[in-house]
C-alpha positions as CSV (number, residue, x, y, z in Angstrom):
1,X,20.3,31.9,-62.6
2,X,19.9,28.6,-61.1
3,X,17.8,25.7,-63.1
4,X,15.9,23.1,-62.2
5,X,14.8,19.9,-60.7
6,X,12.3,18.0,-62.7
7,X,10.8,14.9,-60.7
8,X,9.4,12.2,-63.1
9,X,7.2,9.7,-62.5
10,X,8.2,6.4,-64.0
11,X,4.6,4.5,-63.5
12,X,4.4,0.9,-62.0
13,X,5.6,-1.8,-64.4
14,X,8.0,-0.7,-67.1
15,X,9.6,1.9,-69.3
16,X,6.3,2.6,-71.4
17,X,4.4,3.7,-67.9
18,X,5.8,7.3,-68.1
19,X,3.5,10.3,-69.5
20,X,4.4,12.1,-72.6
21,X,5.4,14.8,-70.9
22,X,7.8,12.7,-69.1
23,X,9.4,12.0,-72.4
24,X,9.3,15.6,-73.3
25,X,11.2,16.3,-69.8
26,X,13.9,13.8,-70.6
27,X,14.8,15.1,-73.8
28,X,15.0,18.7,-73.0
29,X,17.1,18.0,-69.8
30,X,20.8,18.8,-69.4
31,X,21.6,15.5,-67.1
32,X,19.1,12.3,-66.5
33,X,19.2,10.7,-63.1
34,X,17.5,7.6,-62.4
35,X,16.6,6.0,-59.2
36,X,15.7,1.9,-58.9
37,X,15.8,1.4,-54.8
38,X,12.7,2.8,-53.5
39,X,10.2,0.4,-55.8
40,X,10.6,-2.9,-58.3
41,X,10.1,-2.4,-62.0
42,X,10.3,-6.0,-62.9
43,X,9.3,-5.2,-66.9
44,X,11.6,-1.6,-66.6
45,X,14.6,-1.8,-69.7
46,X,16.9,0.7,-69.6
47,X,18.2,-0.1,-73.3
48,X,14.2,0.1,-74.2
49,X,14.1,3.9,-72.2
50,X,17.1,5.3,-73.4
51,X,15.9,4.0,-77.7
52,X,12.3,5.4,-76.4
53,X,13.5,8.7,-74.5
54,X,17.1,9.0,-76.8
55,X,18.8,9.4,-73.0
56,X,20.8,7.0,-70.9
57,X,20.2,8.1,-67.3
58,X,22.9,8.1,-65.0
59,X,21.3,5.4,-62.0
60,X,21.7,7.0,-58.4
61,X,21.8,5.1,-55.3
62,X,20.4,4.7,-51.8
63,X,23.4,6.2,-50.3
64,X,23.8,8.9,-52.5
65,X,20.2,10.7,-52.1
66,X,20.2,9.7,-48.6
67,X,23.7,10.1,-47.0
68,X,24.6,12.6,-49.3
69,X,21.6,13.7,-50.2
70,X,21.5,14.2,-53.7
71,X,24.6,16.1,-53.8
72,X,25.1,14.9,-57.6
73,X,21.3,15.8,-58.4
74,X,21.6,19.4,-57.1
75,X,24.6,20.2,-58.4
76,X,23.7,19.4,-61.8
77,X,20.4,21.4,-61.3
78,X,22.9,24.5,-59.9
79,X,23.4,25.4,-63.8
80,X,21.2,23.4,-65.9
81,X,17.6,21.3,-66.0
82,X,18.3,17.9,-64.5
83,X,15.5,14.9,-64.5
84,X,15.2,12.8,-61.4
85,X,13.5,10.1,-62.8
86,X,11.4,7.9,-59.8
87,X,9.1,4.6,-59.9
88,X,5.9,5.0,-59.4
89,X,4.3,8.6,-58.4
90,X,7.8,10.9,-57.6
91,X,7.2,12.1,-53.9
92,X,5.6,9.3,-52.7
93,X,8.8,8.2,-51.1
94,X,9.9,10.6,-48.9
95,X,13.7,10.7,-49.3
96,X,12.6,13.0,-52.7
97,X,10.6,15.2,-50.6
98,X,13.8,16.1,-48.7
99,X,15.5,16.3,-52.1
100,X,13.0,18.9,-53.3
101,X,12.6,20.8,-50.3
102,X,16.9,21.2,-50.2
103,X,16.5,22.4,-53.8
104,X,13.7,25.0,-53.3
105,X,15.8,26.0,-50.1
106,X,19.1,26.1,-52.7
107,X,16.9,28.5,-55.0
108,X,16.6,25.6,-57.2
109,X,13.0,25.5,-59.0
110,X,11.8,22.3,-58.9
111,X,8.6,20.3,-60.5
112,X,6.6,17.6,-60.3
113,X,5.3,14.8,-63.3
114,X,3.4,12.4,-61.7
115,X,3.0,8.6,-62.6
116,X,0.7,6.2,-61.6
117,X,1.2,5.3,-57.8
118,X,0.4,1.6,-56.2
119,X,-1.5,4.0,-54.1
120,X,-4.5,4.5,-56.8
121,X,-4.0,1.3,-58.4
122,X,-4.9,-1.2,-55.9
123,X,-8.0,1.0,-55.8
124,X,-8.9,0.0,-59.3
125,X,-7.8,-3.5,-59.1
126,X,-9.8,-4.2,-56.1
127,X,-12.8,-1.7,-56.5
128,X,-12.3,-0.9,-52.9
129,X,-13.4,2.9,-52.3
130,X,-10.5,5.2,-52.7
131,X,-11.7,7.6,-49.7
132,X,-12.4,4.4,-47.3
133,X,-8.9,3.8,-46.9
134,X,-7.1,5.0,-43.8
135,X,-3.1,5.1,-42.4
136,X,-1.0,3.0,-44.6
137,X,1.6,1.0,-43.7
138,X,4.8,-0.6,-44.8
139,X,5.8,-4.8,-43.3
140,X,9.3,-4.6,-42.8
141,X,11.4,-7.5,-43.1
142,X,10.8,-9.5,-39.8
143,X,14.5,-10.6,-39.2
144,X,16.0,-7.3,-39.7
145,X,13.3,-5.2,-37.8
146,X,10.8,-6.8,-35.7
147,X,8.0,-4.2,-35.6
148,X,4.4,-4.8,-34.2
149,X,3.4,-1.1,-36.2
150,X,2.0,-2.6,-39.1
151,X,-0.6,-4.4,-36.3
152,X,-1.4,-1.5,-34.8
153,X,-2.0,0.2,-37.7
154,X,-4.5,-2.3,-39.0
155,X,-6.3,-2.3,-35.9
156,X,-6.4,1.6,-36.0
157,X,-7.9,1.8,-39.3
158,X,-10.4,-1.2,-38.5
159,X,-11.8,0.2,-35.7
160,X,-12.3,3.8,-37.7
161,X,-13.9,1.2,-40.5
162,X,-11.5,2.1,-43.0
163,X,-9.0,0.3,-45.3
164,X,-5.4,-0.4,-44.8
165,X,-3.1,-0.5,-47.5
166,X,0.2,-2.4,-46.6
167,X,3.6,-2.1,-48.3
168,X,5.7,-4.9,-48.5
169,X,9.3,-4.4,-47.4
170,X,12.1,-4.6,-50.6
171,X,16.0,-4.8,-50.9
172,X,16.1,-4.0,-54.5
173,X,20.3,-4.2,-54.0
174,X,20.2,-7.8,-52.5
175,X,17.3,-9.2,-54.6
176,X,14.7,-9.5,-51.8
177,X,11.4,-8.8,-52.1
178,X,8.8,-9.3,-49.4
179,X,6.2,-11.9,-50.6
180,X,2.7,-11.8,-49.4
181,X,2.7,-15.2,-48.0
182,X,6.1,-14.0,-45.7
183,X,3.8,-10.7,-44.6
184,X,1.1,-12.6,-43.2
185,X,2.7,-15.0,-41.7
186,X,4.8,-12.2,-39.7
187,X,1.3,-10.8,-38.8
188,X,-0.2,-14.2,-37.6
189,X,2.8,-14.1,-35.2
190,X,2.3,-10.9,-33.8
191,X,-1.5,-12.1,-33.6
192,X,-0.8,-14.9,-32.0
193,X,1.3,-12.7,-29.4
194,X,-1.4,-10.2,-29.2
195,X,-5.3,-11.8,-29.2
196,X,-6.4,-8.7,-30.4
197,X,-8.3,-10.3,-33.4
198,X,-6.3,-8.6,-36.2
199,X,-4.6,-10.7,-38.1
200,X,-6.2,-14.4,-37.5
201,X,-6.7,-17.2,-40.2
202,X,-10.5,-16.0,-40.5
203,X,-9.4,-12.2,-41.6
204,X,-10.7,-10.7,-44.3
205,X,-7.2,-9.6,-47.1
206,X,-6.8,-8.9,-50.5
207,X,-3.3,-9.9,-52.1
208,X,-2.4,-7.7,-55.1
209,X,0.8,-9.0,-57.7
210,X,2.1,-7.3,-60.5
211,X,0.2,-3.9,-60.6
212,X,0.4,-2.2,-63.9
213,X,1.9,-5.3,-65.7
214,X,-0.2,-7.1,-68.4
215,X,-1.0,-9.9,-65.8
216,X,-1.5,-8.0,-61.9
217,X,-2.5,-11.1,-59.4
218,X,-5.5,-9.8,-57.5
219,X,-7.5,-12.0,-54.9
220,X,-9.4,-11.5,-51.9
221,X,-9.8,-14.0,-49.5
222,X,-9.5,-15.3,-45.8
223,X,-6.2,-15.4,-44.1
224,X,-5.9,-19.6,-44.0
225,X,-6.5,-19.6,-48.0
226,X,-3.9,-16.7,-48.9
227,X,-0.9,-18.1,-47.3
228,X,-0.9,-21.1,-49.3
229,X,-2.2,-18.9,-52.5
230,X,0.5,-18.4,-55.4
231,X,1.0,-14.7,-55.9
232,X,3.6,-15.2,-58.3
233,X,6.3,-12.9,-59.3
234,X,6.9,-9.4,-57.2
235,X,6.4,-7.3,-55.9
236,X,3.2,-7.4,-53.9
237,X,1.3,-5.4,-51.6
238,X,-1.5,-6.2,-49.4
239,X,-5.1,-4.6,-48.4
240,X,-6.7,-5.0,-45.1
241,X,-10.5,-4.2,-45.5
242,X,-12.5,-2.3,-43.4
243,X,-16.0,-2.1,-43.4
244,X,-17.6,-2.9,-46.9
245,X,-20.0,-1.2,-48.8
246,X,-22.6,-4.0,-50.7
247,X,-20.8,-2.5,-54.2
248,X,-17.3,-3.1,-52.3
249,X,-18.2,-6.4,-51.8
250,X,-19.8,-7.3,-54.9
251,X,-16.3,-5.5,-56.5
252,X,-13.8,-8.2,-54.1
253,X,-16.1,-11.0,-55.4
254,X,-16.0,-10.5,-59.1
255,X,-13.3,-8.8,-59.5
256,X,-10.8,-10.5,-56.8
257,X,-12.4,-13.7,-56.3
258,X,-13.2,-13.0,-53.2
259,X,-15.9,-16.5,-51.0
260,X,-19.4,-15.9,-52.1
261,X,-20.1,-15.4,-48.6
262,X,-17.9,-11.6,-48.2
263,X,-20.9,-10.4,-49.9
264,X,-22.7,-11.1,-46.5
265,X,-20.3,-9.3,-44.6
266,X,-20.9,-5.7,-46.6
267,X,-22.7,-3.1,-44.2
């Protein structure tokens, strides 16, 4: 018989956001396999997880679950329980979607223990409504591949009302991480290309730091103010409201620090 393929999720900060049952996993597998490309741990030790879990995982790379597409995963899970270990929720990214769906294809059971995902937690930062939000999007690096999809996408979920959560763009092997001051200034380009309103210093965004960390950055404000706001340490996403319940609003000034005045603008 074949084993298995368990997919772990690591949480958002560091080592200690995995589940219990994560733990369990990783000390009942066969092989460990850890993956640090697809999302920044800043806190994450891997001496702290392998004292805490009593593994060392074996750290796979871009090109090896993409270009090869976890050949080194798979086989390992051909005769034995192997633990792909992800940041974040596990099949959020989906280059371990393909991975699963090659092992179920393989005859290779496969499972899922989820983590926390930025996807919920800029929710609770923010108090934004969790079934407001709409198509989300990631900013890619300007200079590597202009892309006006971000724009659109904004503009999509704005004129359904609903929220747009944007990803920023990461190189986790050359040490670059998109900040949000470099993300809006890309989109004030494209707005001042496009007119369409979007993106212009009077917008309406909420930048979130550090989610999951001791100290997450979270503050809502115009356009003009965030660019020159300090966001700190990475990574960072960024939250494009749509339109605002009164409790929404009341939530981005208390809790984000949002202008008195983005209480007016709830509907």
């Amino acid at each position: 018989m074949l084993g298995e393929i368990v997919f772990v999720g690591l949480g958002l900060h560091d080592e200690r956001g995995i589940s219990l049952r994560g733990i369990e996993e990783v000390k009942t597998a066969d092989h460990v396999f850890l993956e640090t490309y697809t999302s920044l741990m800043p806190g994450f030790s891997a001496k702290r997880f392998e004292k805490t879990a009593g593994r060392k995982p074996i750290v796979v790379s871009r090109k090896e679950l993409e270009e090869k597409s976890g050949g080194a995963i798979l086989e390992a899970a051909e005769t034995g329980k192997a633990v792909f270990l992800v940041p974040g929720d596990p099949l959020i990214a989906t280059t371990h979607i393909a991975l699963r769906i090659e092992a179920e294809k393989r005859g290779i059971r496969t499972r899922v223990v989820h983590g926390a995902s930025i996807l919920s937690a800029v929710v609770g930062l923010s108090g934004l409504h969790n079934y407001k939000f709409g198509k989300s999007v990631t900013i890619p690096f300007p200079e590597e591949t202009p892309s006006e999809t971000p724009y659109d996408v904004i503009a999509q979920n704005r004129k359904l009302g609903l929220h747009t959560l944007c990803l920023l763009d990461i190189k986790v092997e050359e040490g670059r991480f998109m900040s949000i001051k470099e993300s809006l200034e890309a989109l004030v380009k494209i707005e001042e290309k496009r007119k369409s309103n979007i993106a212009t210093r009077e917008t309406l965004a909420i930048g979130v730091a550090r989610a999951g960390s001791d100290n997450p950055t979270v503050k809502a404000d115009f356009l003009g103010k965030l660019l020159d706001y300090d966001f700190a340490k990475p990574p960072h996403c960024l939250v494009f409201p749509g339109k605002l319940h009164f409790m929404e609003a009341e939530a981005l000034v208390v809790l984000a620090g949002a202008p008195e005045k983005v209480r007016g603008m709830a509907e």
